[in-house]
VEXMI-730825 format. One record per residue: residue in three letters; x, y, z of N, C-alpha, C in turn. Coordinates in Angstrom, 3 decimals. Example, Ala and Ser with C-alpha at 12.3 -4.5 7.8 and 13.67 -1.06 7.14 Angstrom:
BEGIN
     r        n.x        n.y        n.z       ca.x       ca.y       ca.z        c.x        c.y        c.z
   ALA     13.190     -5.690      7.800     12.300     -4.500      7.800     13.200     -3.300      7.800
   SER     12.850     -2.250      7.080     13.670     -1.060      7.140     12.900      0.030      7.870
END
This chain:
BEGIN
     r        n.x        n.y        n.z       ca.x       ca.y       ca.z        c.x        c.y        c.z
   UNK    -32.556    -77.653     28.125    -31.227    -77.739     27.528    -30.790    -76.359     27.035
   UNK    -29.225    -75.779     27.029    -29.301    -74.613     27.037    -28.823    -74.442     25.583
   UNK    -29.630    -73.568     24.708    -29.264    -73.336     23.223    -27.876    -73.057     23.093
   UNK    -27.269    -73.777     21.839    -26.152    -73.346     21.209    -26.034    -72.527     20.606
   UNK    -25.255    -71.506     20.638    -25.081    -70.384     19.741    -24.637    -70.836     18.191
   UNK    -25.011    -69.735     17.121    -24.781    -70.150     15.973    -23.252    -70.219     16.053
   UNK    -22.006    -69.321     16.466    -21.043    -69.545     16.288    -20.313    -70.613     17.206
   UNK    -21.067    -71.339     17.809    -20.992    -72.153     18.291    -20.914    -73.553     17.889
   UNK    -21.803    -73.874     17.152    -22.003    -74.592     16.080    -21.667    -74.373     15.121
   UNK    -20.881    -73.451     14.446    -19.536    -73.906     13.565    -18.407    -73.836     13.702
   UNK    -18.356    -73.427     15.598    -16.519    -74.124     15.886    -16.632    -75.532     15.881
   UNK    -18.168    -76.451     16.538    -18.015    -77.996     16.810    -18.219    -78.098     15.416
   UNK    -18.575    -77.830     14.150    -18.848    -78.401     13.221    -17.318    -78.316     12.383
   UNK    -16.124    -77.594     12.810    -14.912    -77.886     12.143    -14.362    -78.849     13.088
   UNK    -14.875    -79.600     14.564    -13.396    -80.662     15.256    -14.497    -81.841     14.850
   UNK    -13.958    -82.932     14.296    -14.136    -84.442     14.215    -14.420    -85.037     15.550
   UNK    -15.254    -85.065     16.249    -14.942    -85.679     17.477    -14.865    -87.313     17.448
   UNK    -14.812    -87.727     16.170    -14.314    -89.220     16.362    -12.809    -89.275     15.831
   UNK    -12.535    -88.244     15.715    -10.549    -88.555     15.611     -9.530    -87.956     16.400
   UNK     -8.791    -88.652     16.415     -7.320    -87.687     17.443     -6.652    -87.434     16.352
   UNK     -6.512    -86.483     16.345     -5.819    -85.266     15.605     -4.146    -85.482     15.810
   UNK     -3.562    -84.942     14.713     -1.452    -85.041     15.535     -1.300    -83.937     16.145
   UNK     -0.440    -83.737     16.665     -0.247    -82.443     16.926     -0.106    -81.191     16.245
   UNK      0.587    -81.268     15.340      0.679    -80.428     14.499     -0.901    -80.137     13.938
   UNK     -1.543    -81.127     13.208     -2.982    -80.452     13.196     -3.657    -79.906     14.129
   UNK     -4.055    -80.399     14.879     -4.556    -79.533     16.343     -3.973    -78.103     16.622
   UNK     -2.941    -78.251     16.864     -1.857    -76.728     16.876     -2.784    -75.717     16.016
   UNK     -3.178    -76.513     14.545     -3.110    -75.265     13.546     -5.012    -75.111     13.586
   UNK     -5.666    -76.404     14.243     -6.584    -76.001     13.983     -7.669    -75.213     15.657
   UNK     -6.763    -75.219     16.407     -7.458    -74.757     17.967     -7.216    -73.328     17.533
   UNK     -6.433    -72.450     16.137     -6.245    -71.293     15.929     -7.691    -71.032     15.709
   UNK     -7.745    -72.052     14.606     -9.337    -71.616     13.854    -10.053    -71.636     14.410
   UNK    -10.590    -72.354     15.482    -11.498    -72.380     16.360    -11.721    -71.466     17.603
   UNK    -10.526    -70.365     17.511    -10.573    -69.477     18.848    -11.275    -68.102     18.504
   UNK    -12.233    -67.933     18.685    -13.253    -66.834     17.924    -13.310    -65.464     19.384
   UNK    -12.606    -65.613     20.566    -12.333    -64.323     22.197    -12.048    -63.471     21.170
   UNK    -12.095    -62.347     21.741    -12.115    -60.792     21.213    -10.963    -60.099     21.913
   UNK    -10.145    -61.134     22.667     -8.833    -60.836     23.143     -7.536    -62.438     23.282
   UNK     -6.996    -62.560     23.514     -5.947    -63.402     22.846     -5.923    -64.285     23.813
   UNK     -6.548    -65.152     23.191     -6.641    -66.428     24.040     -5.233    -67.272     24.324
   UNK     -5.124    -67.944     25.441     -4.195    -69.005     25.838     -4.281    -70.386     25.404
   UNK     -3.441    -71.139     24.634     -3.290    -72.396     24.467     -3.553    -73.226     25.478
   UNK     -4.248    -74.135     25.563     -4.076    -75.077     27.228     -4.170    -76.542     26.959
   UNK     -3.258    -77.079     27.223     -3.004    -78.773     27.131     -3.514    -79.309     28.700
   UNK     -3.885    -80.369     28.058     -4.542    -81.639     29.453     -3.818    -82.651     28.991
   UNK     -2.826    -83.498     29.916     -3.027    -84.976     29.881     -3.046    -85.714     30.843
   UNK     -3.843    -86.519     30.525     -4.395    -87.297     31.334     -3.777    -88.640     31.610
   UNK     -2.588    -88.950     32.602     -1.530    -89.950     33.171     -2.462    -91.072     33.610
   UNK     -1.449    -92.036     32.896     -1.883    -93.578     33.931     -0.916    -93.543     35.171
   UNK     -1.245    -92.655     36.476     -0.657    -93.092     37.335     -1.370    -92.824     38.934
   UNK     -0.866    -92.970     39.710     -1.947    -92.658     41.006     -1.231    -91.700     42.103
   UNK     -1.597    -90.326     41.442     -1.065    -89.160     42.185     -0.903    -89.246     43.381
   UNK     -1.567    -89.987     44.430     -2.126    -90.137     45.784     -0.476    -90.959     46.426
   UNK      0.331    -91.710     45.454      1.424    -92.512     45.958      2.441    -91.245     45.394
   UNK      3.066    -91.073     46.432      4.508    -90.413     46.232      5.650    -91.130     45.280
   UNK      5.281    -91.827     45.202      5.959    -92.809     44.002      5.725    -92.762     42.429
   UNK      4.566    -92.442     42.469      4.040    -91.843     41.015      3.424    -90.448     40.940
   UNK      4.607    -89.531     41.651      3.778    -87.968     41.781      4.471    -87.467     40.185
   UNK      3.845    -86.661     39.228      5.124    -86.439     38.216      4.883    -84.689     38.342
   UNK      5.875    -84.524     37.977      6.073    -82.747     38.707      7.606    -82.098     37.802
   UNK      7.454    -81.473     37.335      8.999    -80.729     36.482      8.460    -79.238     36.487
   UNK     10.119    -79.128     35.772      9.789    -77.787     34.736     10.020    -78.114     32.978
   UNK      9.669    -76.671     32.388     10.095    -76.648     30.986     10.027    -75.501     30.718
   UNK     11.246    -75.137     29.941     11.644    -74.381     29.021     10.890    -73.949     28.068
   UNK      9.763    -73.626     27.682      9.352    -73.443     26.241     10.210    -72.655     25.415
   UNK     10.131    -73.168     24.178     11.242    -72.369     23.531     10.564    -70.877     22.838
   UNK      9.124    -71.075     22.442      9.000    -69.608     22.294      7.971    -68.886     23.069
   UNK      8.297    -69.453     24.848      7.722    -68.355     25.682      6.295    -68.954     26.063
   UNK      5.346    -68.430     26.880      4.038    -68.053     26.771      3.263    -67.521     26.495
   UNK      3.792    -66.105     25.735      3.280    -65.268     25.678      2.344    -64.236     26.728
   UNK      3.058    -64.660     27.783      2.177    -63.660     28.632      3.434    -63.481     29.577
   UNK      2.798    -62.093     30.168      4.183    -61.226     30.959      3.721    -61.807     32.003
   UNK      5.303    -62.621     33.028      4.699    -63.333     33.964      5.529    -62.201     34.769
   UNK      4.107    -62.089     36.305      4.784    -61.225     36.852      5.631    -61.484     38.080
   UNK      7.061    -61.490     38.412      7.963    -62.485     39.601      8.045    -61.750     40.538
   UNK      7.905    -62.092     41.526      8.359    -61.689     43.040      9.902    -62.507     43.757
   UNK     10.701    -61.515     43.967     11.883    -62.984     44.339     11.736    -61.534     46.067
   UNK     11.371    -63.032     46.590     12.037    -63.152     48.240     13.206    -63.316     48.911
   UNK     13.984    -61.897     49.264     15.849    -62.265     49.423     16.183    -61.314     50.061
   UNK     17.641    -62.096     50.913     18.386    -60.572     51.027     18.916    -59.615     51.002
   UNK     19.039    -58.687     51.597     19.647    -57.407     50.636     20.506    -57.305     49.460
   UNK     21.460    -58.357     49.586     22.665    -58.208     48.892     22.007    -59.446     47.756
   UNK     21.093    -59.560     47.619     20.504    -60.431     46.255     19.501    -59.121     45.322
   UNK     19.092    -58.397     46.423     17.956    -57.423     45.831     18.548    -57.018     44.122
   UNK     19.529    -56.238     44.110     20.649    -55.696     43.144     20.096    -56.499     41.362
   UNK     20.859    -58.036     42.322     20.842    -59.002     41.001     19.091    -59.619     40.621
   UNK     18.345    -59.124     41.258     17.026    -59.947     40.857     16.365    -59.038     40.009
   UNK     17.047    -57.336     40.373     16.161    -56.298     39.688     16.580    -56.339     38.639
   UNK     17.790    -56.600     38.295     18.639    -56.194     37.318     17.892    -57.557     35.602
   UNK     17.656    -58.746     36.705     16.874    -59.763     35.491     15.889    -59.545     35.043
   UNK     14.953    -58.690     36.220     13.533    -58.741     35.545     13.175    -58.349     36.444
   UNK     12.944    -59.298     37.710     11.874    -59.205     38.761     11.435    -58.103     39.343
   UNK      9.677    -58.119     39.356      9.293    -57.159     39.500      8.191    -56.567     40.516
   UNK      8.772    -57.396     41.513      9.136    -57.297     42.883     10.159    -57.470     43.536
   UNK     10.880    -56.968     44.365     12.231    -57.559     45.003     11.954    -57.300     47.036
   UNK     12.163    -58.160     47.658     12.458    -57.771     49.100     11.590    -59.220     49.896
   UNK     11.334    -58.649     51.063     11.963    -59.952     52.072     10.709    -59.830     53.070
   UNK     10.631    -58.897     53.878     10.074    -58.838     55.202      8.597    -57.963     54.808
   UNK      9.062    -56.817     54.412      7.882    -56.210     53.654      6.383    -56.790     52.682
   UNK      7.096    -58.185     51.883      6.443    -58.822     51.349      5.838    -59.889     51.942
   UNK      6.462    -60.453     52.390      6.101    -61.595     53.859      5.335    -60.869     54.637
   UNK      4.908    -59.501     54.838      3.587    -59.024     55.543      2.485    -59.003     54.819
   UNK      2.883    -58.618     53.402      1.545    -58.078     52.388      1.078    -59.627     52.014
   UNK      1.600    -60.251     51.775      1.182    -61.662     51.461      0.529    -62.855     52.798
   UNK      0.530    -62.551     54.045     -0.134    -62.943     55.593     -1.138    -62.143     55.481
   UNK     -0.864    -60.466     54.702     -2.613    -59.949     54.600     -3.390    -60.272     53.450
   UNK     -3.113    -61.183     52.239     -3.579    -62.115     51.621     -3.736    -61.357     50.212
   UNK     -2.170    -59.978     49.868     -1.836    -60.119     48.671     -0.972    -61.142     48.413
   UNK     -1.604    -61.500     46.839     -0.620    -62.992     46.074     -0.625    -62.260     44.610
   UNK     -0.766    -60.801     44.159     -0.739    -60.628     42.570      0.417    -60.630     42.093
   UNK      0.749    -62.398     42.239      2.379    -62.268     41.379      1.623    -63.642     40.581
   UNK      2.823    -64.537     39.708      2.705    -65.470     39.378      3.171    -66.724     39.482
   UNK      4.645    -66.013     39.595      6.092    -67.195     40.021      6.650    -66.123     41.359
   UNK      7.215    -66.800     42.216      7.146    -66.456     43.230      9.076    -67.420     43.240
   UNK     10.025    -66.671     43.875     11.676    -67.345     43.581     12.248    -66.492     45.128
   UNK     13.004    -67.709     45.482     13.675    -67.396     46.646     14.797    -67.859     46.675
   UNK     15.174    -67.339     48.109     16.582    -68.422     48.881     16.439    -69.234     49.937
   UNK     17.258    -70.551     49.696     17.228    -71.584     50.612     17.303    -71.021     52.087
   UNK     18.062    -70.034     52.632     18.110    -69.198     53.861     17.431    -68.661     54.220
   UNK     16.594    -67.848     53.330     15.121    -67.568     54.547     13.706    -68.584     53.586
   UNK     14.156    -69.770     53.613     12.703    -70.525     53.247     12.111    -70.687     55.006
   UNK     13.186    -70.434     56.107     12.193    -70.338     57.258     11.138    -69.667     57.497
   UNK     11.251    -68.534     56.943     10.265    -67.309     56.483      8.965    -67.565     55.685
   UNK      9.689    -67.919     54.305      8.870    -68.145     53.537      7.580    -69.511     53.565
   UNK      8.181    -70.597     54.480      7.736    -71.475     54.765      6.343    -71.628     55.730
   UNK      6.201    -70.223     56.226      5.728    -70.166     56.999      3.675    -69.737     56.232
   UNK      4.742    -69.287     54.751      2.844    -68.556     54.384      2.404    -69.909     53.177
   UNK      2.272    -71.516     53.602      2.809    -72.263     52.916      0.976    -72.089     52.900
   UNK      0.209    -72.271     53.782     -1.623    -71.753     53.714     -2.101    -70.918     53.034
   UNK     -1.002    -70.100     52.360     -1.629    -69.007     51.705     -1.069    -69.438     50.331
   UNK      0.210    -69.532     50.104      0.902    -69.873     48.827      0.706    -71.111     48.144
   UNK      0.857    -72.492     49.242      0.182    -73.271     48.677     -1.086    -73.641     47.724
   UNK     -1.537    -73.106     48.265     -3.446    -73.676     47.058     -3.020    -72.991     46.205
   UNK     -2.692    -71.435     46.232     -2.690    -71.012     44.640     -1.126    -71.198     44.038
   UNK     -0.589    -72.643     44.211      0.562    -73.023     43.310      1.849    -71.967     43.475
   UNK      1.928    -71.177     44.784      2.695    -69.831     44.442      4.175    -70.195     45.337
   UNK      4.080    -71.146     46.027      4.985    -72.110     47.133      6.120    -71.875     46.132
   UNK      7.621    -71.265     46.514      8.593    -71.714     45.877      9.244    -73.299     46.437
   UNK      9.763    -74.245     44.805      9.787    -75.336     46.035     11.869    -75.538     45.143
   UNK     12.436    -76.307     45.369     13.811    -76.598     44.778     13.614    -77.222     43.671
   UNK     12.749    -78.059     43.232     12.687    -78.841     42.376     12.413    -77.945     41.240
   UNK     11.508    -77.129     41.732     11.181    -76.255     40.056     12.132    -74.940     39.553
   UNK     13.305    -75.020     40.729     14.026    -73.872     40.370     13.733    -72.898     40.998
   UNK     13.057    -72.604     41.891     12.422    -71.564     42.426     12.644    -71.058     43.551
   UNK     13.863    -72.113     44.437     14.320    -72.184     45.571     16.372    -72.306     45.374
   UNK     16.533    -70.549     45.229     17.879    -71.195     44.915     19.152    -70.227     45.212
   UNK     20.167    -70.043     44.716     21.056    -68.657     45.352     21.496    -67.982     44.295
   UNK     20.864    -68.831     42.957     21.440    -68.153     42.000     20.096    -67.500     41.201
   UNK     19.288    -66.235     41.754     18.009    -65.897     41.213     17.883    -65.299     40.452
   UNK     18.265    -64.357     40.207     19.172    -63.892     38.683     18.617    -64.994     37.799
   UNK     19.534    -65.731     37.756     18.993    -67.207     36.391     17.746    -67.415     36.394
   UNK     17.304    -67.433     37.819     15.673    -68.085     38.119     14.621    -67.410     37.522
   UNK     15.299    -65.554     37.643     14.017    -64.727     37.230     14.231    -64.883     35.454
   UNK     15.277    -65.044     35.256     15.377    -65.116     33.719     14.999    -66.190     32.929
   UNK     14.695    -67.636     33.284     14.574    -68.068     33.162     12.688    -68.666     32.865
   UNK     12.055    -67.793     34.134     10.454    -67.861     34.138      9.929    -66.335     32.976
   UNK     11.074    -65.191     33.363     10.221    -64.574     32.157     10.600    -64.996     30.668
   UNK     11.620    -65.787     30.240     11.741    -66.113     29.158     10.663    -67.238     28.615
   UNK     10.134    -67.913     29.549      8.857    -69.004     29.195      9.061    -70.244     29.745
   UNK      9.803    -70.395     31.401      9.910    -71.742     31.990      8.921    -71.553     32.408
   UNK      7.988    -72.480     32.470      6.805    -73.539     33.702      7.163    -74.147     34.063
   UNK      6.033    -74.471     35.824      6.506    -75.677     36.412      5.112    -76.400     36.105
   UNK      4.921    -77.570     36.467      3.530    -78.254     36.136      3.704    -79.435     37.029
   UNK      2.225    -79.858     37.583      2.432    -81.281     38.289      1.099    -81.758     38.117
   UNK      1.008    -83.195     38.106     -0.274    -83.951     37.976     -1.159    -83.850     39.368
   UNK     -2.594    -83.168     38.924     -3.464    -83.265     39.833     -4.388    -84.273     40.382
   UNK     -5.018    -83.851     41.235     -5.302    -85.406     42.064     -6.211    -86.176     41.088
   UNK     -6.332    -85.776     40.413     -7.249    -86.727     39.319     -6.372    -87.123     38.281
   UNK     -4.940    -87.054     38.424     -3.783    -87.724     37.470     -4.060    -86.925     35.812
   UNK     -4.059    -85.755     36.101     -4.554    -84.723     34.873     -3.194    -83.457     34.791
   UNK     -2.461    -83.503     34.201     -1.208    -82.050     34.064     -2.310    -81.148     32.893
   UNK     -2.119    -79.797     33.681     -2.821    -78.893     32.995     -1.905    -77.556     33.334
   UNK     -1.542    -77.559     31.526     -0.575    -76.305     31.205     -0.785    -75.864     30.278
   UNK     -0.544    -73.978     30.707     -0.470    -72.941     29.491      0.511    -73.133     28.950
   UNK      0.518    -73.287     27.449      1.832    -73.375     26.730      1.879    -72.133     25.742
   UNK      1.092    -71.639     25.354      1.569    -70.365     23.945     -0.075    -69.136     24.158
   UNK      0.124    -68.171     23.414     -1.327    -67.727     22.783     -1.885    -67.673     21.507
   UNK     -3.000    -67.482     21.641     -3.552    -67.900     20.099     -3.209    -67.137     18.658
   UNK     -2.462    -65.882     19.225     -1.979    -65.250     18.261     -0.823    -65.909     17.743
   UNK      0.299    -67.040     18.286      1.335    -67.573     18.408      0.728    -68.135     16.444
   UNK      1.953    -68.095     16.193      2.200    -68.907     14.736      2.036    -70.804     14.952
   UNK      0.732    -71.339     14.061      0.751    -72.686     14.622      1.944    -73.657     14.866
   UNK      3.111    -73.079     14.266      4.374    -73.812     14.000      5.028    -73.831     15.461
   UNK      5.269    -72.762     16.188      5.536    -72.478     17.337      4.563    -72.825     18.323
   UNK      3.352    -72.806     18.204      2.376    -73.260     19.444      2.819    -75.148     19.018
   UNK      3.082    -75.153     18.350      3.133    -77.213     18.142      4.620    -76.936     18.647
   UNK      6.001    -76.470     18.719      6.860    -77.005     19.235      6.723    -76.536     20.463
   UNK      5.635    -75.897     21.152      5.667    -75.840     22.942      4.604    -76.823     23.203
   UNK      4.090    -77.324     22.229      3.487    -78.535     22.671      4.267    -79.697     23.122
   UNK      4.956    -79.707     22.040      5.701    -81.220     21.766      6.879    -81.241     22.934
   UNK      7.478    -80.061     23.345      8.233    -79.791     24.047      7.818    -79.983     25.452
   UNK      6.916    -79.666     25.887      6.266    -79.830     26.553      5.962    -81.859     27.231
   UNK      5.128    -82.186     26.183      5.196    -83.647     26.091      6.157    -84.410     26.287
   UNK      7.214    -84.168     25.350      8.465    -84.558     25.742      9.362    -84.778     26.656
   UNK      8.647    -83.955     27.666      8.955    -83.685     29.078      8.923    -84.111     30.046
   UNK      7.353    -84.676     29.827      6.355    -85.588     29.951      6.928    -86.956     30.332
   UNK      7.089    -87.051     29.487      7.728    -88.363     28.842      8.742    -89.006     29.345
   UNK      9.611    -87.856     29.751     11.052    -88.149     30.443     11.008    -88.505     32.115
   UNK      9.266    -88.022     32.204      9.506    -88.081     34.162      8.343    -89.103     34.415
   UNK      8.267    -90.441     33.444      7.309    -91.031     33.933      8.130    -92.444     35.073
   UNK      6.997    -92.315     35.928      7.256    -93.035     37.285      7.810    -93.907     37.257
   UNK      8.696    -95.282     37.691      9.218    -96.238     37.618      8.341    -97.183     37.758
   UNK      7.733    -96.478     39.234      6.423    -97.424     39.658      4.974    -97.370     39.147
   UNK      4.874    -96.623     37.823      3.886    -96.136     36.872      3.393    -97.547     36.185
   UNK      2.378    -98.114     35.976      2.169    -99.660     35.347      1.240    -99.450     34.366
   UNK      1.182    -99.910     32.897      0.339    -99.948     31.868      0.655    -98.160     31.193
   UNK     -0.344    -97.923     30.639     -0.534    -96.551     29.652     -0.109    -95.738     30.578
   UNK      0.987    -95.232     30.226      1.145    -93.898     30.514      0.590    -92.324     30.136
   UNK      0.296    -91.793     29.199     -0.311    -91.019     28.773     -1.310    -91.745     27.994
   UNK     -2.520    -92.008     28.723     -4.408    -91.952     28.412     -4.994    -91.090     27.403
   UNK     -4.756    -89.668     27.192     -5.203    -88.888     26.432     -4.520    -87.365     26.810
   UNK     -4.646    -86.565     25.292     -4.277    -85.887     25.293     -5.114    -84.698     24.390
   UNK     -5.647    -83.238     25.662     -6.561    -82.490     24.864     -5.825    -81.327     24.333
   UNK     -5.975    -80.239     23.530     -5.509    -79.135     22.924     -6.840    -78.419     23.094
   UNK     -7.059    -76.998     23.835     -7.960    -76.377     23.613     -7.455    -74.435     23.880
   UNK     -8.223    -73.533     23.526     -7.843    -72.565     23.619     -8.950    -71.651     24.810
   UNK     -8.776    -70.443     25.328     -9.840    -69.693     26.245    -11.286    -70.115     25.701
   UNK    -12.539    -70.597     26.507    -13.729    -70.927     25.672    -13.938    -71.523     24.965
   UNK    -12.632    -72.437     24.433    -13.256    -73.587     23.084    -13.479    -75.147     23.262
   UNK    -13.877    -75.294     22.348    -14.069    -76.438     23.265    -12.827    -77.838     22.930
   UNK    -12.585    -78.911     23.250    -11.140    -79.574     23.145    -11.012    -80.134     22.288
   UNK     -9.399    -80.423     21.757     -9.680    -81.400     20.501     -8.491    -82.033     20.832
   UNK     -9.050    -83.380     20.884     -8.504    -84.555     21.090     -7.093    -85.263     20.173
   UNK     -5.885    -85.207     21.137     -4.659    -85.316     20.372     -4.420    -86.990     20.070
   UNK     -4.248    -87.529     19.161     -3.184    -88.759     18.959     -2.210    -89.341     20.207
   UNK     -2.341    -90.044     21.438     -1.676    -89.810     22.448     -0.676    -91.557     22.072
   UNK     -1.047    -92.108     21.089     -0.548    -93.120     20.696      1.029    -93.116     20.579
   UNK      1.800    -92.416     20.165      3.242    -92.212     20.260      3.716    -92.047     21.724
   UNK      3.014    -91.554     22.760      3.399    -91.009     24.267      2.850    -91.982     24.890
   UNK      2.397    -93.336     24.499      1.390    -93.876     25.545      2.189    -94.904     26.365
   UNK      3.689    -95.202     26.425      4.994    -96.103     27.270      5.843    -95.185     27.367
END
């Protein structure tokens, strides 16, 4: 069995593991418990009553966080010339078309959000083997596929995510960092949830949200109150 470290044993000796926590406690206490020597990321799990496998109960959005992620996301927008202008001008920090569509077939991907136009998704459609697995696919639904990119890039560096339930019916999202004030890491929680909440399936039956974890880089999870989110 592999020894626990002493500081190890007094992050588990501050979480209760027989209670779900509210949010707001959790928020304030995954601070205390984040002991990285560089600034850890907030990360929520929940765990859906639904069956990812039916297109009928896929759940998939975006959100707004209202104060960000705290991390510089880095955008690539795919366009043509006469878009280049307006994408630089938001943020994006990559801009172009054909050039990038080579470096990315030779299997650079160091972006994060990845924003295009509906007119050359013929293009783009094409590196769906490469972009796909690592989540980098621009698709319409998340905003990411559109003519107005400008908004799009402003919109992901200000703190939109997209998120979708994985095949094990699990949404797993960065919402804040640990330096974040607990007050603000709990309203990108809740915001978040809320979100949640709004895109559950029609054809979804019984508990909808099963559980809900709060944990930070290396710590270990603490179990949210999922009782208010669970219809």
């Amino acid at each position: 069995m592999a020894r626990i470290s002493k500081k190890r044993k007094e992050v588990l000796a501050k979480i209760d593991q027989e209670k779900a926590y509210s949010v707001s406690e959790a928020c304030a206490l995954v601070k205390e418990i984040t002991t990285t020597k560089f600034d850890a990321s907030i990360d929520v799990a929940v765990r859906l009553g639904v069956d990812p496998r039916k297109a009928n109960q896929m759940v998939r959005g975006t959100v707004a966080l209202p104060h960000g992620t705290g991390k510089d996301v880095k955008v690539l927008v795919l366009c043509t010339p006469d878009k280049e202008a307006e994408a630089t001008a938001a943020g994006a920090d990559y801009v172009g078309l054909d050039e990038y569509i080579t470096k990315i077939k030779g299997g650079w991907t160091d972006v994060d959000v990845i924003v295009t136009m509906p007119s050359v998704m013929g293009k783009v459609g094409a590196l769906g083997r490469i972009l796909g697995p690592r989540g980098l696919m621009p698709n319409p639904k998340t905003g990411t596929v559109t003519m107005d990119v400008a908004k799009a890039v402003t919109e992901v560096k200000a703190g939109k995510i997209d998120f979708r339930v994985d095949k094990f019916g699990i949404i797993h999202a960065a919402v804040a960092k640990a330096s974040f004030e607990a007050s603000k890491i709990q309203d990108n929680v809740n915001e978040l949830l809320a979100t949640i909440m709004k895109l559950k399936p029609t054809a979804a039956k019984g508990t909808y949200v099963k559980s809900i974890n709060i944990s930070s880089t290396m710590s270990p999870g603490i179990s949210v109150d999922a009782k208010g989110y669970a219809n």
